[in-house]
C-alpha atoms as a printed R data frame, in Angstrom:
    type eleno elety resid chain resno       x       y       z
1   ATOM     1    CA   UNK     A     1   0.000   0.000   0.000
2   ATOM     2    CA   UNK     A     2   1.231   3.557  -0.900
3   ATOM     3    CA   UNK     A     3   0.117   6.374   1.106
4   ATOM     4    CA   UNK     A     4   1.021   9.984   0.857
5   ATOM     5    CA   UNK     A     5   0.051  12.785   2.372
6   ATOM     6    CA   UNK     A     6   1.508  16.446   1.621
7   ATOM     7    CA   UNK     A     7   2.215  19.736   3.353
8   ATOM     8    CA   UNK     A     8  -1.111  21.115   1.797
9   ATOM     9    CA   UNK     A     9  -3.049  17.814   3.568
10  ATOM    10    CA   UNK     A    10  -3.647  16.103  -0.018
11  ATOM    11    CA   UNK     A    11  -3.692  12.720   0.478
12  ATOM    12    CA   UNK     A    12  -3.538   9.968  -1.751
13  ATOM    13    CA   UNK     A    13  -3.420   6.356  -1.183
14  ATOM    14    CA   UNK     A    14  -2.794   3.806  -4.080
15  ATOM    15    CA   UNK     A    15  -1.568   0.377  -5.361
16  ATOM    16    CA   UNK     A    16  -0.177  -0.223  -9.066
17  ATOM    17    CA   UNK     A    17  -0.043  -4.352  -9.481
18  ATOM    18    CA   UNK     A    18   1.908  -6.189 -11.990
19  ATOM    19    CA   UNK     A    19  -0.312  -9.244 -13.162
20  ATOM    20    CA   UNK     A    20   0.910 -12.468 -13.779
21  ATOM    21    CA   UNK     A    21   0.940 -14.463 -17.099
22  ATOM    22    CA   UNK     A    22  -1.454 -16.360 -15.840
23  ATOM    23    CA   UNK     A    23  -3.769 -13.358 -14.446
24  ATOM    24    CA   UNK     A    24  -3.923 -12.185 -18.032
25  ATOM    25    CA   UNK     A    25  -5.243 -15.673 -19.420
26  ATOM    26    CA   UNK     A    26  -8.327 -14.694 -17.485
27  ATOM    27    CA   UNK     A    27  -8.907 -11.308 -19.957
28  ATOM    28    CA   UNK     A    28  -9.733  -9.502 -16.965
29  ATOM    29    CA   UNK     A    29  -7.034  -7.448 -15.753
30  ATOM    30    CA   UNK     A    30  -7.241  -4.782 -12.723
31  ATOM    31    CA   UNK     A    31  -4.060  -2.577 -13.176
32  ATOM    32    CA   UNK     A    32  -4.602   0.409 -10.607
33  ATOM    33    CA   UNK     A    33  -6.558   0.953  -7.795
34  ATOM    34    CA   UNK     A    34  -6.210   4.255  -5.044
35  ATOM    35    CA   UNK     A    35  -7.635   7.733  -4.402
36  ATOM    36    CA   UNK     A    36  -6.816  10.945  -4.220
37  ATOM    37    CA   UNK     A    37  -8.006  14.135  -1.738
38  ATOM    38    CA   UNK     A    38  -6.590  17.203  -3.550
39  ATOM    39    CA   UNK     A    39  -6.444  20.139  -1.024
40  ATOM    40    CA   UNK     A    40  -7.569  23.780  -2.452
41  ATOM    41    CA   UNK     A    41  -4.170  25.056  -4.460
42  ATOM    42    CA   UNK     A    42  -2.785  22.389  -4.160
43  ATOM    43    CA   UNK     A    43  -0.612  20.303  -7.436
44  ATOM    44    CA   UNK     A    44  -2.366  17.994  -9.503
45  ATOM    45    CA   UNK     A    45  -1.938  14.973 -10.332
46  ATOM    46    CA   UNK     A    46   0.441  14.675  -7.071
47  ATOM    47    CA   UNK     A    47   4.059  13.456  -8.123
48  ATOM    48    CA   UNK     A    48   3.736   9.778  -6.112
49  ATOM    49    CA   UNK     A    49   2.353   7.996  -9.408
50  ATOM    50    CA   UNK     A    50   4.544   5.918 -11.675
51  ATOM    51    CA   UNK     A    51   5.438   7.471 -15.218
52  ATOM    52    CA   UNK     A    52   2.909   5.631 -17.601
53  ATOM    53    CA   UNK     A    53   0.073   6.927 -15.078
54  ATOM    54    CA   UNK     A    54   1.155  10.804 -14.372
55  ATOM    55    CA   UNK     A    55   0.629  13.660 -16.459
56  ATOM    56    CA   UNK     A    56   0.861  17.378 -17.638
57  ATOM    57    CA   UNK     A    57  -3.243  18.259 -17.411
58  ATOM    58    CA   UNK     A    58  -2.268  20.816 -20.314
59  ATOM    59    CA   UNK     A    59  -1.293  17.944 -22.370
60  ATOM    60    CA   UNK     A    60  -3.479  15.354 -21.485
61  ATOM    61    CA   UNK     A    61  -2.424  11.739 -21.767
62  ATOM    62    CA   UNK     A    62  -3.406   8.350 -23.408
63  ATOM    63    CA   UNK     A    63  -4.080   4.969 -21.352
64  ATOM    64    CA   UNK     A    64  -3.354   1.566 -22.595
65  ATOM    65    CA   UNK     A    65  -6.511   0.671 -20.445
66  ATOM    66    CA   UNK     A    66 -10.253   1.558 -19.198
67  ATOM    67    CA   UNK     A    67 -10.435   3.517 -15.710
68  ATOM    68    CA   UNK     A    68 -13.448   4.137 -14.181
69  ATOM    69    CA   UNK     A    69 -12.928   7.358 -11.885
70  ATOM    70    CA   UNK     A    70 -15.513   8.905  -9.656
71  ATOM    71    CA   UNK     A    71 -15.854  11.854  -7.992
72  ATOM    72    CA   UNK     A    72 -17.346  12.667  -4.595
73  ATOM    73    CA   UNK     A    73 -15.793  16.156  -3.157
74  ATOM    74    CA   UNK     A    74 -15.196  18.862  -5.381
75  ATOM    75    CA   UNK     A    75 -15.186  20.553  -8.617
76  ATOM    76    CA   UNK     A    76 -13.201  20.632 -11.453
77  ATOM    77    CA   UNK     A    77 -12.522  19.854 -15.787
78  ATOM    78    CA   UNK     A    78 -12.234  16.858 -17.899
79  ATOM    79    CA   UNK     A    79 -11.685  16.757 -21.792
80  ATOM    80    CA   UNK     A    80 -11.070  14.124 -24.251
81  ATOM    81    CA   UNK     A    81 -12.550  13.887 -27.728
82  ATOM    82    CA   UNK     A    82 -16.364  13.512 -26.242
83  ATOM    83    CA   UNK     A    83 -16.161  16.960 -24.930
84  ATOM    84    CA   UNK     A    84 -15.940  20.752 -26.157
85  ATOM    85    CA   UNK     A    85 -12.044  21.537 -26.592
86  ATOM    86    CA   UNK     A    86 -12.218  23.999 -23.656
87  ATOM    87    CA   UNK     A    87 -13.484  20.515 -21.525
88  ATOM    88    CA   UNK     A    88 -16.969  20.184 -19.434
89  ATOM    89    CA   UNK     A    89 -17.195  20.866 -15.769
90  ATOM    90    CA   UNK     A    90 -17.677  17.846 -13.682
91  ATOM    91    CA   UNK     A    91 -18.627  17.840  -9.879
92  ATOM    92    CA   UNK     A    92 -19.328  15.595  -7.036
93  ATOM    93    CA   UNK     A    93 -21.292  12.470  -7.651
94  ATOM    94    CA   UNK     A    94 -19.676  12.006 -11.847
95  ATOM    95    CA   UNK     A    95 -18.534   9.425 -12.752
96  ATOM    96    CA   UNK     A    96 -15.682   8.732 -15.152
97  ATOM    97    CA   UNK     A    97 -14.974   6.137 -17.892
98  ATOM    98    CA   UNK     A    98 -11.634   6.815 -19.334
99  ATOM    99    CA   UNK     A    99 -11.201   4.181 -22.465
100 ATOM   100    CA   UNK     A   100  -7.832   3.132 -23.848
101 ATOM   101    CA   UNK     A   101  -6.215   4.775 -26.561
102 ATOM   102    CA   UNK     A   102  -8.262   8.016 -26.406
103 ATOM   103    CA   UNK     A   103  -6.320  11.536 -25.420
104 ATOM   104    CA   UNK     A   104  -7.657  13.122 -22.261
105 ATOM   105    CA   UNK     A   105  -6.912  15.301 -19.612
106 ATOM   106    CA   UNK     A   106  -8.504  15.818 -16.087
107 ATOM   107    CA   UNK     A   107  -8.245  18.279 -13.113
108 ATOM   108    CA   UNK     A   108  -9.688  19.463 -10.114
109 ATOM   109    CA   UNK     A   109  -9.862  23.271  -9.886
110 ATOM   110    CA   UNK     A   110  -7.729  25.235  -7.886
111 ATOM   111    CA   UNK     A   111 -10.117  26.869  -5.740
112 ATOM   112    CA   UNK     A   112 -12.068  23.640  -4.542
113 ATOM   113    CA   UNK     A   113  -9.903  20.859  -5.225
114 ATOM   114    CA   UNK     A   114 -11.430  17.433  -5.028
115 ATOM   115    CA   UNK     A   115 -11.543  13.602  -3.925
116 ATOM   116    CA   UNK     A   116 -11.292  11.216  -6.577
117 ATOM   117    CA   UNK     A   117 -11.349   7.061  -6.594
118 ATOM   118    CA   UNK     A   118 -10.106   5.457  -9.524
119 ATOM   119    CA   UNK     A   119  -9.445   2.341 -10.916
120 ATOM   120    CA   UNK     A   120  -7.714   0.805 -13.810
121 ATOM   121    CA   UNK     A   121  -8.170  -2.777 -16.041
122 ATOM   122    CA   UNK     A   122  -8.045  -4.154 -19.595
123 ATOM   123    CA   UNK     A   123  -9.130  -7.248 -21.220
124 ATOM   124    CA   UNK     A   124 -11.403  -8.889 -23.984
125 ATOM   125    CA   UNK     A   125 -13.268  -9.843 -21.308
126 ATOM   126    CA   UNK     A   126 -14.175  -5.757 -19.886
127 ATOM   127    CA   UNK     A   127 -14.114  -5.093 -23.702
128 ATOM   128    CA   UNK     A   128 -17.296  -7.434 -24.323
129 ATOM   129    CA   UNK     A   129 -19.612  -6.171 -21.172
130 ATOM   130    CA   UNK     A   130 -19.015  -2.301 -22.088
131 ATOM   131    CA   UNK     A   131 -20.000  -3.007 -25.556
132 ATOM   132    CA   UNK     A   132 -23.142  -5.394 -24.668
133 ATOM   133    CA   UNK     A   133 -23.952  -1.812 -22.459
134 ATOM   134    CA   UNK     A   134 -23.048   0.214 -25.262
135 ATOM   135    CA   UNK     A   135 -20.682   1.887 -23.158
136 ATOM   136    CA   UNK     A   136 -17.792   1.614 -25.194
137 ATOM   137    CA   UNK     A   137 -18.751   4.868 -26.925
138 ATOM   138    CA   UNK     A   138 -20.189   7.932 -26.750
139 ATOM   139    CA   UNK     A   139 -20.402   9.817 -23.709
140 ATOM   140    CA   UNK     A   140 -18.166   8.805 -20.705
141 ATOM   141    CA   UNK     A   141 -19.027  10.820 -17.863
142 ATOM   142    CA   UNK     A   142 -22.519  10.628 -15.867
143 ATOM   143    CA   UNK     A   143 -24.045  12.322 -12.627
144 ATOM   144    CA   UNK     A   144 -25.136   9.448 -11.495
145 ATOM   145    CA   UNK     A   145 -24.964  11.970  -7.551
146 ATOM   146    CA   UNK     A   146 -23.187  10.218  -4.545
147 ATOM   147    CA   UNK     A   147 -23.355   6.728  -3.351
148 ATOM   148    CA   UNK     A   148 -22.062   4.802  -0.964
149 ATOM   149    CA   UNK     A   149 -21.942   1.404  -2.383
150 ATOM   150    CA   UNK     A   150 -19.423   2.504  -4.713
151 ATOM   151    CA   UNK     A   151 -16.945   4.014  -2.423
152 ATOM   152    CA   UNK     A   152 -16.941   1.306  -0.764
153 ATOM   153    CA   UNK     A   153 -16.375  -0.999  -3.896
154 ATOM   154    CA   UNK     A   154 -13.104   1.327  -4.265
155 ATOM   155    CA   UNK     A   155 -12.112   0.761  -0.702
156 ATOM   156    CA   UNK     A   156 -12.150  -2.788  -0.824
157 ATOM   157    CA   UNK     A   157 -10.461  -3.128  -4.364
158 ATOM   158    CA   UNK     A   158  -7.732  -0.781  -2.490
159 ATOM   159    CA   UNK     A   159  -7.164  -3.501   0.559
160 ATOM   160    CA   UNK     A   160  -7.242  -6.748  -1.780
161 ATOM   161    CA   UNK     A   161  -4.578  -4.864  -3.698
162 ATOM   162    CA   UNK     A   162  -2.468  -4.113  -0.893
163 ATOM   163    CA   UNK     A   163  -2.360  -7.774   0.362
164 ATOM   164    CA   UNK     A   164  -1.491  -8.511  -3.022
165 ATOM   165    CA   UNK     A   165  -2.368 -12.426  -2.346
166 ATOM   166    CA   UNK     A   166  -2.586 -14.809  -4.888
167 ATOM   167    CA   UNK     A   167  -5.291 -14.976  -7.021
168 ATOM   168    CA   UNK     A   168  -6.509 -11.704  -6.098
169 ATOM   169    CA   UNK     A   169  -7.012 -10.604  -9.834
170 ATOM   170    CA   UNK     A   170 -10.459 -12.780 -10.114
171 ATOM   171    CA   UNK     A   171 -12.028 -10.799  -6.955
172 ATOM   172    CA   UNK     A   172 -10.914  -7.430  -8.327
173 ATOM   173    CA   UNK     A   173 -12.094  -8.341 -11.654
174 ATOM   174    CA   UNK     A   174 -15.691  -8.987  -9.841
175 ATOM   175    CA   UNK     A   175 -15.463  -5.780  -8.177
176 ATOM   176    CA   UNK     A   176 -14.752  -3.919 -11.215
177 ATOM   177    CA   UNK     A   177 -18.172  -6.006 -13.089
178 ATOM   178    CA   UNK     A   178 -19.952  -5.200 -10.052
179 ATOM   179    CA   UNK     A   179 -18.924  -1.542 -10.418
180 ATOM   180    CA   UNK     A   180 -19.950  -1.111 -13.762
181 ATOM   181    CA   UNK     A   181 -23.100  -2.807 -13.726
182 ATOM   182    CA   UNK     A   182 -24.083  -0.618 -11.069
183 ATOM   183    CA   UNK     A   183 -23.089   2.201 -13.006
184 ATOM   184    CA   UNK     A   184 -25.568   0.164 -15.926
185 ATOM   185    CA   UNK     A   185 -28.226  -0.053 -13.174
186 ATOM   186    CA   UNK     A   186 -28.480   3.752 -12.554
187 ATOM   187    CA   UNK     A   187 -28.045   5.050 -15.821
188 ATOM   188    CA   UNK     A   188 -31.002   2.558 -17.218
189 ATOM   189    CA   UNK     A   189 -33.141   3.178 -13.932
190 ATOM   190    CA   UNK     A   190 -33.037   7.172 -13.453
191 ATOM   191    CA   UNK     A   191 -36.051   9.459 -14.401
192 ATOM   192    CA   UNK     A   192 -34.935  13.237 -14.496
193 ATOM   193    CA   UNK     A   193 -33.058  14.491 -11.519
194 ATOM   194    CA   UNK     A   194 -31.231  11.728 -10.593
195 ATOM   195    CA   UNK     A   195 -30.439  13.694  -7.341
196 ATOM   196    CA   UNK     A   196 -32.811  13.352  -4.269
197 ATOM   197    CA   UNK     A   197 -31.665  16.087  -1.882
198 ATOM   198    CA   UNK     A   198 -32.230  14.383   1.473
199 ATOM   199    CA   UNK     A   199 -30.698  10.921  -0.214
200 ATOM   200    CA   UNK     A   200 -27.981  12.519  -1.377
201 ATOM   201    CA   UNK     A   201 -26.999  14.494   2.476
202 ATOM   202    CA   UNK     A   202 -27.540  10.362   3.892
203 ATOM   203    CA   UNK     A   203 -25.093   8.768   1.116
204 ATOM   204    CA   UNK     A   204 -22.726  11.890   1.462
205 ATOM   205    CA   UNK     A   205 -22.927  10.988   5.252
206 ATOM   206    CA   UNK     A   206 -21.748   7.307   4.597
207 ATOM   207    CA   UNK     A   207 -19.289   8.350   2.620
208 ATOM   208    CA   UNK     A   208 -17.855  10.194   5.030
209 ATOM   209    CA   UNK     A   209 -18.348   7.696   7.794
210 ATOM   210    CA   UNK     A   210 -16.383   4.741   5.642
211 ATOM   211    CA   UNK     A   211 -13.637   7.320   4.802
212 ATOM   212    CA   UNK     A   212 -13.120   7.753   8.635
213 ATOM   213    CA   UNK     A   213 -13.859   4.214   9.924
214 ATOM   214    CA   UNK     A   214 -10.635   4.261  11.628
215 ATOM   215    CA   UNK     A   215 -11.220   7.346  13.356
216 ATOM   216    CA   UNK     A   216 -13.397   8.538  15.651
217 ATOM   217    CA   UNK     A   217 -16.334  11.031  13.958
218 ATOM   218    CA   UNK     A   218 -18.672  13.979  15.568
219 ATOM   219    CA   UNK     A   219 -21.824  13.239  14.571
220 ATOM   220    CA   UNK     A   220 -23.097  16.247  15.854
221 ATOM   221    CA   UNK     A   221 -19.900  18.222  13.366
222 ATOM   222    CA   UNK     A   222 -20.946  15.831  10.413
223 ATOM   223    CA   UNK     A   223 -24.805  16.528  10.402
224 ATOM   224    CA   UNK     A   224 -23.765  20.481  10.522
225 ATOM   225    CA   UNK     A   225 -21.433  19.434   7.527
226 ATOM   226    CA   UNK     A   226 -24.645  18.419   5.745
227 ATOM   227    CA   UNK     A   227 -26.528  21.689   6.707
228 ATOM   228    CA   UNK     A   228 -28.827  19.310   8.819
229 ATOM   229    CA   UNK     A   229 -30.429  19.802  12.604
230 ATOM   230    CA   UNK     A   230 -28.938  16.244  14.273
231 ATOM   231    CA   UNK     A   231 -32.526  15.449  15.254
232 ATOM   232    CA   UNK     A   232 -33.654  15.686  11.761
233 ATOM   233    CA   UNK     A   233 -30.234  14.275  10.200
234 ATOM   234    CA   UNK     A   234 -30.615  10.744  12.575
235 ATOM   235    CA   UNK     A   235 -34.636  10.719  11.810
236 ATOM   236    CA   UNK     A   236 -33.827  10.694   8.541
237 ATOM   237    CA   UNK     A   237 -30.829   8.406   8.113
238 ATOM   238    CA   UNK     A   238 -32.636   5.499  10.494
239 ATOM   239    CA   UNK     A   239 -34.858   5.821   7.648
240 ATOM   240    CA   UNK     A   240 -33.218   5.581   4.953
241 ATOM   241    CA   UNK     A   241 -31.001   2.675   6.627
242 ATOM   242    CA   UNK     A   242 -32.401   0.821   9.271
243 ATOM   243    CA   UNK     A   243 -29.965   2.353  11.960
244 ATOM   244    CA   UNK     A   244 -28.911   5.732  14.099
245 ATOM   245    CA   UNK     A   245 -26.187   7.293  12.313
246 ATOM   246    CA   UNK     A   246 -24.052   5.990  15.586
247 ATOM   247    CA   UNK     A   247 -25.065   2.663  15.451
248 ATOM   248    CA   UNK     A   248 -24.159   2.454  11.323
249 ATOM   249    CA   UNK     A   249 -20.848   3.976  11.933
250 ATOM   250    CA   UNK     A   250 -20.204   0.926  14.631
251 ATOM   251    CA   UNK     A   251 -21.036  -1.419  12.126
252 ATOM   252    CA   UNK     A   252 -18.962  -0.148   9.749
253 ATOM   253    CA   UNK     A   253 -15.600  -0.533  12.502
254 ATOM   254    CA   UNK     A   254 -17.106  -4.150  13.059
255 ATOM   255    CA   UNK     A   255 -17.434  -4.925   9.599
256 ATOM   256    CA   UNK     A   256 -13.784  -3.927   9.076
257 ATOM   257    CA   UNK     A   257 -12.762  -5.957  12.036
258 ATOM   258    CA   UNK     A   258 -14.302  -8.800  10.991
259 ATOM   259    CA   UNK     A   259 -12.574  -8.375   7.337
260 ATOM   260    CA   UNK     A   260  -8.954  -7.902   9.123
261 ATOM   261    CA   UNK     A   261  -9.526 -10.602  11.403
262 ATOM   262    CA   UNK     A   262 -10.476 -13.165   8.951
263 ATOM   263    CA   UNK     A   263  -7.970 -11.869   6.094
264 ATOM   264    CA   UNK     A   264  -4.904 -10.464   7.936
265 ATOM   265    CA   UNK     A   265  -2.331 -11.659  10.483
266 ATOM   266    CA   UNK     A   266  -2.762  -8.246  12.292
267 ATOM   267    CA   UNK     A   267  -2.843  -8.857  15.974
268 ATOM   268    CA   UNK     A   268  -5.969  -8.031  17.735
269 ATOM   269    CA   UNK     A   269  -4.301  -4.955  19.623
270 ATOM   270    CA   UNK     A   270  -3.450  -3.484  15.853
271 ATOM   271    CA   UNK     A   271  -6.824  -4.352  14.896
272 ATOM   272    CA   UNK     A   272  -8.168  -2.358  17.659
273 ATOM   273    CA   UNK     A   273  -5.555   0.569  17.904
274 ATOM   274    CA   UNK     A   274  -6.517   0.768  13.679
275 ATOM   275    CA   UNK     A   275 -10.011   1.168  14.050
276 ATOM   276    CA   UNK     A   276 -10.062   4.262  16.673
277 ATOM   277    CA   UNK     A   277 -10.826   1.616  19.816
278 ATOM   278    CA   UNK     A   278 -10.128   3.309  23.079
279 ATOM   279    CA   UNK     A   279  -8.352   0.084  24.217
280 ATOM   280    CA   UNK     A   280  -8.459  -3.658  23.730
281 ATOM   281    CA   UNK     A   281 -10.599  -4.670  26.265
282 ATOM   282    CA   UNK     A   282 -13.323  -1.859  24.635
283 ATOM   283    CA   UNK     A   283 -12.759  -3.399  21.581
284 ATOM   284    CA   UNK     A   284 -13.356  -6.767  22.884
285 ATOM   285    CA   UNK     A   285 -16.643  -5.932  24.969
286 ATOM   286    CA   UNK     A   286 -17.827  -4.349  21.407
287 ATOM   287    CA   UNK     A   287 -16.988  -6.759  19.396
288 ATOM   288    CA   UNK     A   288 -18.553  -9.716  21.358
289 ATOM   289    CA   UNK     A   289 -21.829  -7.885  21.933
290 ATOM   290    CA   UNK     A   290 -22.442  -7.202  18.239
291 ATOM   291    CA   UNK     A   291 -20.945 -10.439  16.926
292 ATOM   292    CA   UNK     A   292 -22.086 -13.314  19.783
293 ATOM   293    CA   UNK     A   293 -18.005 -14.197  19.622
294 ATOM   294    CA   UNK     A   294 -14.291 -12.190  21.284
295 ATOM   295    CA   UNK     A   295 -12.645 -11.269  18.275
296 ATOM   296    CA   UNK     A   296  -9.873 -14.400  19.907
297 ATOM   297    CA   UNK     A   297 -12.700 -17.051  18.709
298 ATOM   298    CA   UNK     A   298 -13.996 -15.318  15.255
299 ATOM   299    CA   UNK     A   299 -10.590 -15.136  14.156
300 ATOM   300    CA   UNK     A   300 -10.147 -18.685  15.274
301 ATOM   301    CA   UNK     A   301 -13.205 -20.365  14.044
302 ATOM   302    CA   UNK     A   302 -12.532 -18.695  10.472
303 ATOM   303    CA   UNK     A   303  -9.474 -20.596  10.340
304 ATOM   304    CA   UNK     A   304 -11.074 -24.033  11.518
């Protein structure tokens, strides 16, 4: 895993993988998988990205493969031969299909910056499902508004990449079907404004809540984020998903857990300490009351 975080409090964190021989029998390559948080002013694209990926936005560049970018903070310009020369503005809640061999360029603006998840694959197999969608032309980016399911998509892509076990290229290759069939899914499904405004405050709020699952979050700061009364924001999100906005964002460290318990040799202190936990012991009294089982036994009965 590659994480970098500059003076300005940009952050990016990516993974480039070399595929095997093998891998590429499967015509479903992932390449790339990461994000980036541009601060206001600051550079972009940072200089942490190998050459074939980094760029002069003046110039624009040309992939040898599809990458499916989306954005969720932020404002800024793409162009590429589907746009205007001087490029279309794109915003918060676009997404992005970059396809290989086509010049394009990309940038947050100055004044806003932005966050961006991207990822990167090639293969007949990719090549056949965007043209069955007839996405494999004609316009390539969408506001399709925020949502959660895909961010999280990106995050796990980012984790399987960094454990870079074998056979990982068939589960990222999933993830990046699953991805664009939900991108399918909402383009076929939405009537007019595609943007609810109380839907899109919830999924901006569990966006926010898987970004900081390892940190501790203000509930109180995050519904003033989203220009809501807290009373009114947790009404409304136990609505929309079955839980307070307290008891999702505890699922969401316990979800993790479980993931790093079953997939990792992390010790159950790191696990704890990683996820914001005041202190083992918490973390164990948590754990067991959501789960029925210490985090000693889940990890151990996984491994039976």
């Amino acid at each position: 895993m590659n994480e970098v975080t500059t003076p300005r409090r940009s952050r990016a964190l990516f993974h480039y993988l070399i595929a095997s021989d093998h891998d590429r029998k499967l015509n479903a390559v992932v390449n790339a998988v990461g994000s980036q948080e541009i601060a206001p002013g600051d550079e972009y694209p940072l200089r942490v990205h190998p050459a074939d990926y980094f760029f002069n936005p003046e110039k624009g560049r040309i992939l040898h493969e599809y990458q499916l970018l989306y954005i969720t903070q932020g404002k800024g310009t793409l162009r590429s031969a589907c746009t205007p020369p001087e490029g279309v503005q794109v915003g918060k809640g676009t997404m992005i299909l970059l396809r290989p061999g086509e010049l394009h360029s990309y940038y947050p603006q100055p004044a806003t910056g932005w966050t961006e998840y991207y990822i990167g694959f090639e293969g007949s197999a990719f090549d056949r499902m965007l043209g069955q969608m007839g996405l494999d032309k004609g316009p390539q980016h969408w506001a399709i508004g925020l949502n959660s399911e895909l961010t999280q998509l990106y995050h796990r892509a980012t984790e399987i990449a960094a454990d870079n076990k074998t056979a990982s290229q068939p589960l990222l290759a999933g993830i990046v079907q699953h991805m664009i069939g939900l991108l399918y899914y909402m383009l076929r499904n939405r009537t007019g404004n595609t943007t609810d405004v109380l839907e899109q405050a919830i999924e901006k709020a569990k966006i926010i809540m898987d970004e900081k699952v390892s940190e501790e979050i203000d509930l109180y700061e995050l519904s003033s984020q989203l220009n809501l009364s807290y009373s009114w924001f947790r009404k409304t999100f136990k609505e929309y998903t079955g839980h307070s906005p307290a008891r999702y964002f505890q699922l969401l460290k316990l979800r993790r857990a479980q993931r790093l318990l079953s997939d990792t040799e992390y010790s159950i202190k790191e696990i704890a300490y990683s996820l914001g936990y005041k202190s083992t012991e918490h973390f164990f009294s948590i754990f067991k009351k959501h789960t029925g089982y210490t985090p000693t036994a889940y990890r151990n009965y996984g491994r039976e």
